[in-house]
Structure formats: C-alpha cells, structure tokens
Backbone as CSV, one residue per row, in Angstrom:
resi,resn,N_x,N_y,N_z,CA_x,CA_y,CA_z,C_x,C_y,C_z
1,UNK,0.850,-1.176,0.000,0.000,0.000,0.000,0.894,1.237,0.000
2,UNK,0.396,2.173,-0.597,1.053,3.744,-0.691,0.012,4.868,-0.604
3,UNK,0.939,5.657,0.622,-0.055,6.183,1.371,0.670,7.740,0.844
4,UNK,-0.574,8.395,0.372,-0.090,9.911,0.107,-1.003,10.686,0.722
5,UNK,-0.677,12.022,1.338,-1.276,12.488,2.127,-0.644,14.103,2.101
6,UNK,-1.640,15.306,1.775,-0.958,16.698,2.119,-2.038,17.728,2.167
7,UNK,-1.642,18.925,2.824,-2.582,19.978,3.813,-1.954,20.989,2.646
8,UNK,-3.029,21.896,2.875,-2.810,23.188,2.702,-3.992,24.324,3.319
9,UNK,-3.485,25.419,3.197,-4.227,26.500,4.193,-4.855,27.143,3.167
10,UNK,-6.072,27.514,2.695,-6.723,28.589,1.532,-6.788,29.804,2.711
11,UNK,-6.456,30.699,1.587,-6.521,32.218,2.374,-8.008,32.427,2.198
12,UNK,-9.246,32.059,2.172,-10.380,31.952,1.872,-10.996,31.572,3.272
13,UNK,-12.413,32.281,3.473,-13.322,31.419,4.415,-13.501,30.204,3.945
14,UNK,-14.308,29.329,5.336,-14.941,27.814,4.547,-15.662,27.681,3.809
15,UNK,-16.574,28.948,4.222,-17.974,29.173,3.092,-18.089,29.646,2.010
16,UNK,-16.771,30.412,1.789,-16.079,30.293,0.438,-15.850,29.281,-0.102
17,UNK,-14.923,28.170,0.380,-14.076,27.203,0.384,-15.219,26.178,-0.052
18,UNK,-15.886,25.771,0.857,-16.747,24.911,0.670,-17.631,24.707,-0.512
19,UNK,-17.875,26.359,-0.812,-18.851,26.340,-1.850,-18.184,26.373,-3.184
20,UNK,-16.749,27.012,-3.508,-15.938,26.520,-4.428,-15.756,25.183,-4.682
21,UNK,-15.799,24.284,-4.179,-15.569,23.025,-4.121,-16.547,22.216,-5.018
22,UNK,-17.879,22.579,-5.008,-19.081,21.939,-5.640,-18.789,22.598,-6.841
23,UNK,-17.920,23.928,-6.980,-18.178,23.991,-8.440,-16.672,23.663,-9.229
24,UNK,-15.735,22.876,-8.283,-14.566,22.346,-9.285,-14.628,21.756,-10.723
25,UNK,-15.543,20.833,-10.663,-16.226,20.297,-12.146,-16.718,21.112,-13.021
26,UNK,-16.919,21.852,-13.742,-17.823,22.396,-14.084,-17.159,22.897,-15.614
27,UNK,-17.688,22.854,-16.672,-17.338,23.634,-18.148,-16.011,24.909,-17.964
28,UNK,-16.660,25.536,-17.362,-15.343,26.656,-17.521,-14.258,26.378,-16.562
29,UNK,-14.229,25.314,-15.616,-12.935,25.082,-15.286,-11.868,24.657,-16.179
30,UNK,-10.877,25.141,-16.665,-9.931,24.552,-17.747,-9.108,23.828,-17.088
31,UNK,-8.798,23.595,-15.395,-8.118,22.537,-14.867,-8.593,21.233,-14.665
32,UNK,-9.552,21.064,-15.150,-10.511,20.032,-14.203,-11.637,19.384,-15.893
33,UNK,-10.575,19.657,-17.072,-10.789,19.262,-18.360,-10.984,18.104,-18.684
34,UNK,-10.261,17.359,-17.409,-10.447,15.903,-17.997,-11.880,14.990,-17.620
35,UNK,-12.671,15.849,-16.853,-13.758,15.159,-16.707,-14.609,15.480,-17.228
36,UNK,-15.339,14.344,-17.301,-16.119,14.450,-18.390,-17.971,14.575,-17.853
37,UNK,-17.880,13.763,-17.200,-19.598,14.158,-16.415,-19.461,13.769,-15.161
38,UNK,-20.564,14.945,-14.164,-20.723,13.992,-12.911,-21.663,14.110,-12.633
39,UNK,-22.464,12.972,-11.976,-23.972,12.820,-12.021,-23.592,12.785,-10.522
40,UNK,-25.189,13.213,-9.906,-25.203,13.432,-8.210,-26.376,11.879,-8.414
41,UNK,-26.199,11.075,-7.902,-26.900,9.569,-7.691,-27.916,9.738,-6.369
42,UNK,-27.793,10.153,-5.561,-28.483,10.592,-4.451,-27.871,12.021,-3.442
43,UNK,-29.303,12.396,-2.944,-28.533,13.856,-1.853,-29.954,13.746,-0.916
44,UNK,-29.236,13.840,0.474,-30.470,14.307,1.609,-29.386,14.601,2.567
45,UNK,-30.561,14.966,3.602,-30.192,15.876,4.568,-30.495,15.011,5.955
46,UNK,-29.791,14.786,6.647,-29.937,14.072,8.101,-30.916,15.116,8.890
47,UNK,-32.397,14.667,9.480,-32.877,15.490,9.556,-32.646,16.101,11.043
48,UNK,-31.783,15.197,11.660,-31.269,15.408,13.585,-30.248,16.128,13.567
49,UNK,-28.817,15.567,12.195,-27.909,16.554,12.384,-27.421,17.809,11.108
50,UNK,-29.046,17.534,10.507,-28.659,18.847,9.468,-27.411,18.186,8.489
51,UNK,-26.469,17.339,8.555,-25.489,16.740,7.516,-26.081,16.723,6.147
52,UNK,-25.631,17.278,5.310,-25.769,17.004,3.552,-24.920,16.130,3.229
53,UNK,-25.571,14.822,2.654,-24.666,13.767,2.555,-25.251,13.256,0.770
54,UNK,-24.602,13.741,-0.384,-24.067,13.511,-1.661,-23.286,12.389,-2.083
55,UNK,-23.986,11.741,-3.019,-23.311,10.285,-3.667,-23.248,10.928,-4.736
56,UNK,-21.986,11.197,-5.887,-22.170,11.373,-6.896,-21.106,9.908,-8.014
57,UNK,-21.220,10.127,-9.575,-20.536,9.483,-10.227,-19.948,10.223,-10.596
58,UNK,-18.135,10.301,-11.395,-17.829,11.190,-11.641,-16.614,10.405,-12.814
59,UNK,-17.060,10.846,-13.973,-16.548,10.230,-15.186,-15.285,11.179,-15.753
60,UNK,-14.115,10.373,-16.039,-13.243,10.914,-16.587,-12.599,10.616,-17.724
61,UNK,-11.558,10.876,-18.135,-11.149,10.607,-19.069,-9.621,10.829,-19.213
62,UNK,-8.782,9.946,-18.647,-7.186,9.399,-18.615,-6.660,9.161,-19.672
63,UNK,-5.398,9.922,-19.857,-4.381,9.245,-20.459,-3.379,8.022,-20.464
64,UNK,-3.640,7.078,-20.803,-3.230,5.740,-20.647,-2.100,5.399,-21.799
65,UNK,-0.876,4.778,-21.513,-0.443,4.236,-22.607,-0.992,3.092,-23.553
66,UNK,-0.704,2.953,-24.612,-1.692,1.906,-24.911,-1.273,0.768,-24.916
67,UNK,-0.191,0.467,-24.757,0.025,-1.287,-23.758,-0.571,-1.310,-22.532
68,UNK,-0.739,-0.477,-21.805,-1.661,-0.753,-20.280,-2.893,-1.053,-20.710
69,UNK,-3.500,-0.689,-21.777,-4.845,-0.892,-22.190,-5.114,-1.939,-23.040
70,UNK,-3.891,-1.897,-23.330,-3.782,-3.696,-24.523,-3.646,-4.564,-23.546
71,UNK,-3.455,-4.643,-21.866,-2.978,-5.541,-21.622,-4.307,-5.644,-20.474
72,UNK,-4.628,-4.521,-20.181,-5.539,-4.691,-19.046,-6.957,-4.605,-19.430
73,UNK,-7.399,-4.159,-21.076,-8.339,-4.038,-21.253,-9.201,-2.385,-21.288
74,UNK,-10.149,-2.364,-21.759,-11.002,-0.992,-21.133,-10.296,0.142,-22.442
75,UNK,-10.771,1.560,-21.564,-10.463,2.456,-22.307,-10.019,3.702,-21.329
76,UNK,-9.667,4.445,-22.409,-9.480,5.638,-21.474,-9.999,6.388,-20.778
77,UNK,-11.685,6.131,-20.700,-12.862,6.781,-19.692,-12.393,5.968,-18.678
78,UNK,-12.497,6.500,-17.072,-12.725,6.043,-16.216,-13.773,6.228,-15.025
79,UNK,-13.814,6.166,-14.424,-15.436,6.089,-13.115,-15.083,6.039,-11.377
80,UNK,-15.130,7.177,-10.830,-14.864,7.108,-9.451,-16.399,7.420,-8.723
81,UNK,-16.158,7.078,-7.426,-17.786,7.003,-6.919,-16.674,7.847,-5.494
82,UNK,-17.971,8.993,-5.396,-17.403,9.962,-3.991,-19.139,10.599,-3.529
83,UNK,-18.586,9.818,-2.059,-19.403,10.101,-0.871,-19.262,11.399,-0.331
84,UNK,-20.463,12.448,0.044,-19.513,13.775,0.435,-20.771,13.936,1.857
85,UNK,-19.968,14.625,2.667,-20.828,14.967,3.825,-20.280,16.378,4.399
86,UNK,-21.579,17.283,4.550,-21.365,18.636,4.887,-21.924,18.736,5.850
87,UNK,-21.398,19.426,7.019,-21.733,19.554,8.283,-21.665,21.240,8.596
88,UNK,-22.980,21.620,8.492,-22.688,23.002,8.593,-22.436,23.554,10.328
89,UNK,-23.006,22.518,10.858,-22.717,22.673,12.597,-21.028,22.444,12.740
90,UNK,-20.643,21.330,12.764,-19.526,21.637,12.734,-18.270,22.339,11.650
91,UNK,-18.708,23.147,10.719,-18.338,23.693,9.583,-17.222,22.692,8.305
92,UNK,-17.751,21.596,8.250,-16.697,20.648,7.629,-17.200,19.817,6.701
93,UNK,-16.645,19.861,5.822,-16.655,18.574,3.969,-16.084,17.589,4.494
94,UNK,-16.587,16.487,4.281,-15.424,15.481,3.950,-16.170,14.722,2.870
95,UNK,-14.774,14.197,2.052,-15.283,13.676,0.660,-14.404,12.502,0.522
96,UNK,-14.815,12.079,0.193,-14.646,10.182,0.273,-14.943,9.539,-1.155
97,UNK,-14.102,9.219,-1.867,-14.039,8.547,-3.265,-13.355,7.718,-3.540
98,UNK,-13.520,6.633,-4.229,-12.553,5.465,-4.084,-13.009,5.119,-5.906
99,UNK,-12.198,5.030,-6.977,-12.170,4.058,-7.935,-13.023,2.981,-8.734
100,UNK,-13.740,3.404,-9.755,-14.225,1.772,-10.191,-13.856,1.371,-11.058
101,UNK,-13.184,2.045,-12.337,-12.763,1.180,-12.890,-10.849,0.452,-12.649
102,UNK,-11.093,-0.612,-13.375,-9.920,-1.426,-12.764,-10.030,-1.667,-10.883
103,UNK,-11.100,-1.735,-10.137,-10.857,-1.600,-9.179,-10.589,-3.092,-8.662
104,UNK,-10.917,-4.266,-9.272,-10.356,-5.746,-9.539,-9.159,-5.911,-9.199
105,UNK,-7.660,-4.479,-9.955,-6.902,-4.668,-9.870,-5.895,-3.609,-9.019
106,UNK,-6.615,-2.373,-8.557,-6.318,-1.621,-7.587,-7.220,-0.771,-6.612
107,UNK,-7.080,-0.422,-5.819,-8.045,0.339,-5.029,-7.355,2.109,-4.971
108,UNK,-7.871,2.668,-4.977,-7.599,4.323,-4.812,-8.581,4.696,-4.005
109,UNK,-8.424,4.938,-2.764,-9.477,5.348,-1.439,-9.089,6.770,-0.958
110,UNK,-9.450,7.590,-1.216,-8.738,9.188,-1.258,-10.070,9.937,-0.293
111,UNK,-9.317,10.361,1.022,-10.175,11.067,2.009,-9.980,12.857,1.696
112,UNK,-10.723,13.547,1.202,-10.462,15.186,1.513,-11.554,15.625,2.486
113,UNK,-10.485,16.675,3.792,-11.594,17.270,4.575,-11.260,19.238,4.288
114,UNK,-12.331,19.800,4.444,-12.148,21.083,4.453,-12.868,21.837,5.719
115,UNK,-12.297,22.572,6.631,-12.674,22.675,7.676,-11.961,24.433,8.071
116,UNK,-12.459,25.007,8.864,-11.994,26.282,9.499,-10.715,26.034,9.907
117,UNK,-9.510,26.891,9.785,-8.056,26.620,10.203,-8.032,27.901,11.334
118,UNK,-8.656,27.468,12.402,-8.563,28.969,13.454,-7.246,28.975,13.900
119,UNK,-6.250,28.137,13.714,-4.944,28.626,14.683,-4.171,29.550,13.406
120,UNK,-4.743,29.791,11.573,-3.925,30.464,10.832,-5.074,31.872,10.773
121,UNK,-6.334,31.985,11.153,-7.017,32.776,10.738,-6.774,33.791,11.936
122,UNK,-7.108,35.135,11.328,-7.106,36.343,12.020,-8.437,37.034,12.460
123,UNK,-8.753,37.747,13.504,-10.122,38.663,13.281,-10.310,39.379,12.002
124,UNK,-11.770,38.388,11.457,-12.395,39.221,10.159,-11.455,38.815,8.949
125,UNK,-10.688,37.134,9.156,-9.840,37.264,8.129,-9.628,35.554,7.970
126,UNK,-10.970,35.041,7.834,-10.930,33.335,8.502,-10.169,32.592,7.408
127,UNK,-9.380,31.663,7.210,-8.641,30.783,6.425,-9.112,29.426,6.582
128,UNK,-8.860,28.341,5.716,-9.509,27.191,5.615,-8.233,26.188,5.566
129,UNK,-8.569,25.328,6.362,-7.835,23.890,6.015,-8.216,23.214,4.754
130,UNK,-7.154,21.855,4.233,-7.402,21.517,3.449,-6.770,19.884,3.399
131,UNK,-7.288,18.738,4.080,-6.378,17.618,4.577,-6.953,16.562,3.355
132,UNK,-5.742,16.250,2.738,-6.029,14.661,2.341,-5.353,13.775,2.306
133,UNK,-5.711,12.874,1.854,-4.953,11.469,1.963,-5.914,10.317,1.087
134,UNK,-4.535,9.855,0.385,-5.115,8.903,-0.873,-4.553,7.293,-0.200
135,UNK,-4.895,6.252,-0.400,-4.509,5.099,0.107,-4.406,4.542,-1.787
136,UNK,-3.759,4.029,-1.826,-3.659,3.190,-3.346,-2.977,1.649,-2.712
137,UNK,-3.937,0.823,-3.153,-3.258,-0.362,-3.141,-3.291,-1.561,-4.086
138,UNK,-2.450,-1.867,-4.720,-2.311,-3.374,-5.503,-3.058,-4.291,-5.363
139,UNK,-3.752,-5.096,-6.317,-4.680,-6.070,-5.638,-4.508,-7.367,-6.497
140,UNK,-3.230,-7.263,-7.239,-3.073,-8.222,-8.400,-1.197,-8.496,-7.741
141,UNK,-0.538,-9.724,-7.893,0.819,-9.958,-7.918,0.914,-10.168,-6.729
C-alpha cells in the first residue's frame, strides 16, 4: 500500500471554500478538463444533524499508454464514486471517493476534509484547512 497524504491553508473562508468546491467540475474550469460528467446519484439531509450527505458518479477521461490498455483491457474513460458529507454545525466537507474502474486490480481510497483553520485565521480574516490522503493499493501480484 502507498499512502499519500498533504494539507494546505486557503486564504479563503470555509464558506467560500466549501462552496468553491461543488463547483470544481464544471465547463469553464480549464483545470478540471479531464472530466467528463458527474452525475449526483443521491442527496439528503440528516434530519437530527442537518449533515448534507451527496453520492455522486464522476466520469473521466485518462491518459493511458496503450500497452496498459492492450494488456488490461477498457479504455481511457474512467469512473470514481465519492461520498460527500457537509456539516454546517460543525463547519466541515469530507469527501470520500474510491475508484471503479480497474478496481479488480487496484483500489484508490482518497479522504479530503475542508474545515476552518482557526490557529492560521485572524479577526475578520478566517482561512480554511485543506487535509487529504489517498490510500492506493495493488490487488493483483
């Protein structure tokens, strides 16, 4: 298993932060080109703790050499499935996506949280955390 994992601070509120986030996908992002659709599969609201909890699909489209694809099959679209939960009480995302295609032969389990960073923020000047961590592991050899 290989474990990658890194923070960063947005000079941004969360509610900035947060709400940038839903629109990473989207046509006029030119970073975020390689995807191709994402469908929301289900969304509700916990009605005790207010949580917004989002299943979406989210289709892409990889550059692959084409012996990996001669050998493993498939194409260059691929398919990740991410769980998201918003907690406006405790002000925090976390997004949870893991891999489907090839997932037979690897797993990609990638946690992002976005949350208030009060030990970098100032009065009237709030900053946001930004924690993740990807787990990738082999499931073939």
């Amino acid at each position: 298993m290989r474990v990658f994992s890194s923070t960063y601070t947005f000079d941004y509120s969360w509610n900035e932060v947060s709400t940038a986030n839903w629109l990473k996908y989207c046509p006029w992002n030119k970073s975020s080109s390689h995807v191709i659709a994402v469908d929301t599969l289900s969304r509700n609201v916990d009605p005790s703790s207010g949580i917004l909890r989002t299943e979406r699909l989210i289709t892409c489209t990889q550059s692959a050499p084409a012996w990996v694809i001669a050998i493993m099959g498939g194409s260059c679209t691929t398919y990740s499935y991410e769980t998201s939960y918003v907690d406006p009480v405790q002000r925090r995302v976390t997004m949870c996506s893991t891999n489907l295609t090839w997932a037979n032969m690897i797993s990609v389990r990638e946690t992002v949280v976005y949350q208030p960073d009060d030990s970098q923020s100032e009065p009237g000047h709030e900053r946001t955390k930004f924690e993740q961590e990807a787990r990738i592991t082999a499931l073939c050899g």
